[in-house]
Backbone bond lengths (Angstrom), bond angles and torsions (degrees), N, CA, C in turn:
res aa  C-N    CA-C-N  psi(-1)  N-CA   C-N-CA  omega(-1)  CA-C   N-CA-C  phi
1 X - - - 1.467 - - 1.531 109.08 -
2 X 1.539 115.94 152.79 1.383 107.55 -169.72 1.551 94.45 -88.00
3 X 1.397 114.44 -166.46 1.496 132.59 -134.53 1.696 95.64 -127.61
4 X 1.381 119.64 21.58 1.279 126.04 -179.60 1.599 111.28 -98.85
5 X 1.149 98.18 132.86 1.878 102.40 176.15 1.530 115.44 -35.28
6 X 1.175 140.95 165.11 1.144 134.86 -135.92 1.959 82.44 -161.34
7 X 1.301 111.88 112.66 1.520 110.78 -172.11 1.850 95.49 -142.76
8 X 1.890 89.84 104.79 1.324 103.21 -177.29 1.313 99.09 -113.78
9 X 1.935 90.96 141.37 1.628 134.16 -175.15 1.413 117.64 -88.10
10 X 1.183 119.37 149.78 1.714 141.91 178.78 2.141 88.25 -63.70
11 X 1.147 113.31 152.34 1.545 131.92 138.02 1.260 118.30 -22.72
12 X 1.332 128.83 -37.37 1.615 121.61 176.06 1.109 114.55 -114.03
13 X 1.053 136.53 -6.26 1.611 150.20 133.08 1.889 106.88 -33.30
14 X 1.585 92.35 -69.53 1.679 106.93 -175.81 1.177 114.90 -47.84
15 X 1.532 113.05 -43.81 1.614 121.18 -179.21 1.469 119.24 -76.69
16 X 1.226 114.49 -41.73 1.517 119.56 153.88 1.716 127.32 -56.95
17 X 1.268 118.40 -13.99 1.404 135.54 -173.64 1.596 93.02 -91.58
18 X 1.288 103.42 -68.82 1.421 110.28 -176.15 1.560 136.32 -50.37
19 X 1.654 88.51 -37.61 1.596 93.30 168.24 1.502 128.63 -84.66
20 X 1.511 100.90 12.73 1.735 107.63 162.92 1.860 105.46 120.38
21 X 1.366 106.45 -8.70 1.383 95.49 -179.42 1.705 127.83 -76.72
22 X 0.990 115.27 143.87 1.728 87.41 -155.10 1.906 115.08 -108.06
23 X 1.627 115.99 21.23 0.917 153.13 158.58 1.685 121.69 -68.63
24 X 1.253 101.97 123.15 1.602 114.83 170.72 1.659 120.88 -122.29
25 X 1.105 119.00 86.17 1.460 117.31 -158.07 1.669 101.73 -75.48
26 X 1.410 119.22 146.78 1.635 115.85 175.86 1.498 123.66 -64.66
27 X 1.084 106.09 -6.97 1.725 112.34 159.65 1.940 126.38 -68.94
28 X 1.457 91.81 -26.12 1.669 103.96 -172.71 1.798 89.19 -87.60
29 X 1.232 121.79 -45.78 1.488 97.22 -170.00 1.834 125.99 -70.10
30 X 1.454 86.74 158.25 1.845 89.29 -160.36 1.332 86.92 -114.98
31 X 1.648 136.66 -23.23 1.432 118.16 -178.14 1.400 83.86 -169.41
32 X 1.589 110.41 -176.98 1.253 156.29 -157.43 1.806 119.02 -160.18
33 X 1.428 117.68 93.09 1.063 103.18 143.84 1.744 132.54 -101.83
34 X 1.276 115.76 154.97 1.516 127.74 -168.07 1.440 112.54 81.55
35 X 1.363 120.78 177.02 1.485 131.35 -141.23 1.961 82.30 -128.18
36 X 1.680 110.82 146.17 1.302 110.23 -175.85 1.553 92.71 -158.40
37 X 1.477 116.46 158.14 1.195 116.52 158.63 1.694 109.84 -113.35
38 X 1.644 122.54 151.71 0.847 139.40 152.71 2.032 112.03 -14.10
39 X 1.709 100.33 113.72 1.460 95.20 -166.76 1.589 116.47 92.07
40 X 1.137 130.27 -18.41 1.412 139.24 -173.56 1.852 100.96 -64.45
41 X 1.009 98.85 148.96 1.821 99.54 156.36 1.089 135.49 -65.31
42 X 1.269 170.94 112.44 1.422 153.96 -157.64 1.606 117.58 -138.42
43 X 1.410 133.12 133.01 1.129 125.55 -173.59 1.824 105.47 -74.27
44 X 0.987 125.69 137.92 1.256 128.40 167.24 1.985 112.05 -82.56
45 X 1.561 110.72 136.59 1.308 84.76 179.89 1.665 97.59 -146.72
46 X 1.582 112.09 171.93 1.184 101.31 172.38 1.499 135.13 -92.02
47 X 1.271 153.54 -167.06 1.185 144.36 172.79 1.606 114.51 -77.68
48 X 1.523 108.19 18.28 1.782 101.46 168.23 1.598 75.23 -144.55
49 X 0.921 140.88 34.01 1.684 136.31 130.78 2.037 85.04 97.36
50 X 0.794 101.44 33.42 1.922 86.51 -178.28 1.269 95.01 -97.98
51 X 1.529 141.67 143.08 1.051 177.45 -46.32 1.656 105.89 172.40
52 X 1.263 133.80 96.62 1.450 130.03 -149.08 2.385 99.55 -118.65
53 X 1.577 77.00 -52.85 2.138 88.00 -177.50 1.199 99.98 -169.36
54 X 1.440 97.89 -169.94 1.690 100.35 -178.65 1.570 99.50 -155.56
55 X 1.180 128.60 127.72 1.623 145.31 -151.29 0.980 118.68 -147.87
56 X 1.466 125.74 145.77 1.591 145.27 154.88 1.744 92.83 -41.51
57 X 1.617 99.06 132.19 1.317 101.70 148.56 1.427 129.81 -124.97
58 X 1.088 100.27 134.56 1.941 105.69 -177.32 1.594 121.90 -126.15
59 X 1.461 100.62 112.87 1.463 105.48 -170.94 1.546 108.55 -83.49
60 X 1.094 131.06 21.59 1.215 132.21 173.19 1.920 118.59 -117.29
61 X 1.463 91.90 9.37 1.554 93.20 166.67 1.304 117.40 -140.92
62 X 1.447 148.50 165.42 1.206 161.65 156.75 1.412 111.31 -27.61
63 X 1.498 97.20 -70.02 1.619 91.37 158.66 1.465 126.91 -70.97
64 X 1.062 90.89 113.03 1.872 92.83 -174.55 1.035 128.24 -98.26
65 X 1.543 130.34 7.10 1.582 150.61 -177.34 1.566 104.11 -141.50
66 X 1.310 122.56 133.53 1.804 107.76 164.69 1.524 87.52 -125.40
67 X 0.992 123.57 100.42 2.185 130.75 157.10 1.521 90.66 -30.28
68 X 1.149 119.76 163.46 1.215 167.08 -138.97 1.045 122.56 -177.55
69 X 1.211 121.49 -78.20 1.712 128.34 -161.50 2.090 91.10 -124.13
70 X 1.311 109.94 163.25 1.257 118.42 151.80 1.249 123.88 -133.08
71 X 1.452 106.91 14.12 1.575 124.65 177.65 1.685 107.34 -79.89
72 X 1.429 140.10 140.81 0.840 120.73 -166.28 2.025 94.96 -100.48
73 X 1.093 104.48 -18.06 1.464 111.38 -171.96 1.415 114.30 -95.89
74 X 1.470 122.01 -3.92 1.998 140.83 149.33 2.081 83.97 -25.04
75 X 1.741 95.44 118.44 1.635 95.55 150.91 1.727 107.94 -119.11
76 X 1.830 93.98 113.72 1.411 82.81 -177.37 1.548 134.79 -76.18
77 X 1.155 104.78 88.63 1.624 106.82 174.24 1.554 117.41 -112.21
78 X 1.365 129.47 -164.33 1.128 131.64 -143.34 1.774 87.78 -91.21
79 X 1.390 136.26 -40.88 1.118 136.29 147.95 2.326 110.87 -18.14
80 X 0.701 101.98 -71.11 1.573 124.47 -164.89 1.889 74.34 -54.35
81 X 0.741 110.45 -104.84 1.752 113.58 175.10 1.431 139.25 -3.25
82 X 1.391 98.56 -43.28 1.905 117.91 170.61 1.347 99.27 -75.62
83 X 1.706 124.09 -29.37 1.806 116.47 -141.06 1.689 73.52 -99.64
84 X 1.113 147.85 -40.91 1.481 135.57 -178.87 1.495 107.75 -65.12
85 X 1.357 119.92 -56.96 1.213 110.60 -179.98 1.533 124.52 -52.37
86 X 1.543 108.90 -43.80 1.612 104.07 171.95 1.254 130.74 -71.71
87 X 1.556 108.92 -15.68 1.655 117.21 143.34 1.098 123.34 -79.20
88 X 0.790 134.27 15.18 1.795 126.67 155.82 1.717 117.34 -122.56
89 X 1.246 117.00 -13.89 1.642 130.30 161.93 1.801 88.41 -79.46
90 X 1.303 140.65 -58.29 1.485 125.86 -162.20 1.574 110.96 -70.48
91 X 1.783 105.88 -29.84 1.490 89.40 171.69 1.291 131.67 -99.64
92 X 1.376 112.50 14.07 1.286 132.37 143.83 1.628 127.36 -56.00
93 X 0.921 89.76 -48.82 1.922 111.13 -174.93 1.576 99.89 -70.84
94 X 1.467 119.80 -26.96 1.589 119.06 168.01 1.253 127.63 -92.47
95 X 1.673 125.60 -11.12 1.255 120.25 -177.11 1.446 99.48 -129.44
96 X 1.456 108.92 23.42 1.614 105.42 168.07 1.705 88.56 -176.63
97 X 2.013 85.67 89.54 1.738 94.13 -175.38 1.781 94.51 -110.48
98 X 1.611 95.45 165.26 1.316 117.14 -174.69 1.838 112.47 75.07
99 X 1.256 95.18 -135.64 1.838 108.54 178.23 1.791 107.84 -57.75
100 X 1.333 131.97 -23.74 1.086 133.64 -167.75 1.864 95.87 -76.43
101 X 1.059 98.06 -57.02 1.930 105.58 166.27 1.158 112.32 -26.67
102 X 1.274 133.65 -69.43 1.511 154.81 152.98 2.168 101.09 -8.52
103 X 1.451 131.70 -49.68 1.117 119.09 -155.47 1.537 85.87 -142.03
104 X 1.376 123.70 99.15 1.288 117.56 172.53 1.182 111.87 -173.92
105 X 1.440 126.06 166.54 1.544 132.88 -176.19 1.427 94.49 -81.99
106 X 1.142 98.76 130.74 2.075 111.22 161.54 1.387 123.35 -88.23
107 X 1.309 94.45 -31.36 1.643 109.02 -164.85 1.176 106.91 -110.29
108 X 1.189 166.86 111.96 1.546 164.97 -165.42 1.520 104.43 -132.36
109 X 1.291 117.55 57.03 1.448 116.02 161.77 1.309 122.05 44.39
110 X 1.210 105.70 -121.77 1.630 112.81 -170.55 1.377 105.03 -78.02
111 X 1.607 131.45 -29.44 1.253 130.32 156.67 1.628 131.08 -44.15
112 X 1.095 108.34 -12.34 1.312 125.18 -171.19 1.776 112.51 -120.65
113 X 1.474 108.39 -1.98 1.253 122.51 -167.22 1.607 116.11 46.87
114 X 1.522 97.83 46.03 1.608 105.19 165.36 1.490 113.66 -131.99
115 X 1.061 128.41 47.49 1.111 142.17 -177.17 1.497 134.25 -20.75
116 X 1.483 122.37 103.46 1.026 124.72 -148.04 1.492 136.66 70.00
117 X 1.082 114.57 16.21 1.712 143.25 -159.44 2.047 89.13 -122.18
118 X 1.432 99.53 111.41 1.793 103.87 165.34 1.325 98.22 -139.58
119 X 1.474 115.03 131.84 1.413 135.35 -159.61 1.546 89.71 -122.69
120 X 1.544 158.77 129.88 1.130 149.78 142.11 1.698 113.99 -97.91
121 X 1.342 121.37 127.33 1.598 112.76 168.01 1.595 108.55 -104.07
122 X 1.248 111.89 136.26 1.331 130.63 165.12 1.248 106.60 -122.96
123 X 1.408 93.68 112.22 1.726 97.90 177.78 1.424 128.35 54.53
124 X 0.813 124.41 -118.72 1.701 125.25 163.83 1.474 130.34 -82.33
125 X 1.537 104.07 -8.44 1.218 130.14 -152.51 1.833 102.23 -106.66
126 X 1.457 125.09 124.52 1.338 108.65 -151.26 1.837 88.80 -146.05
């Protein structure tokens, strides 16, 4: 297992985690093991330690986890980063082809499994 803090959730946290939402609000967590700074990665886990996502954490908001990945074997490097972005610029380029390409969101947050991340291009301008 990797070497990332380990920030386990309440039952309705888990069920909300699980069914695809990619949000961890600071009310659902019940503990924290390991030491992290603000922005760090963190494994999300459940209350019998099973393996749920793995997320930005930010102690300065409500939401206090944003998932990312739910793969437990995702290595996040600069690879992991390009392969989302060029899936979400390519399926852009298919459901808004030609001039529509030209003025559109690239980045769609949690739709895009970048959570909290909105990229808009206008024109050349991105």
């Amino acid at each position: 297992m990797r070497a990332f803090t380990k920030v386990y959730i309440t039952k309705k946290g888990e069920f909300s985690a699980r069914g695809g939402h990619p949000w961890v609000f600071d009310e659902e967590i019940i503990r924290m093991e390991g030491t992290y700074k603000n922005g760090d990665l963190v494994d999300v886990m459940s209350s019998k330690d099973k393996y749920i996502g793995t997320g930005f954490i930010n102690d300065n908001s409500k939401i206090r986890v944003r998932i990312i990945s739910r793969n437990t074997n995702d290595k996040f490097d600069e690879e992991f980063f390009a392969r989302r972005l060029r899936y979400a610029i390519e399926y852009r380029k298919i459901v808004m082809p030609g001039a529509d390409f030209k003025c559109c969101r690239l980045i769609f947050g949690e739709a895009d499994a970048f959570p909290g991340l909105t990229v808009d291009r206008f024109n050349d301008i991105w």
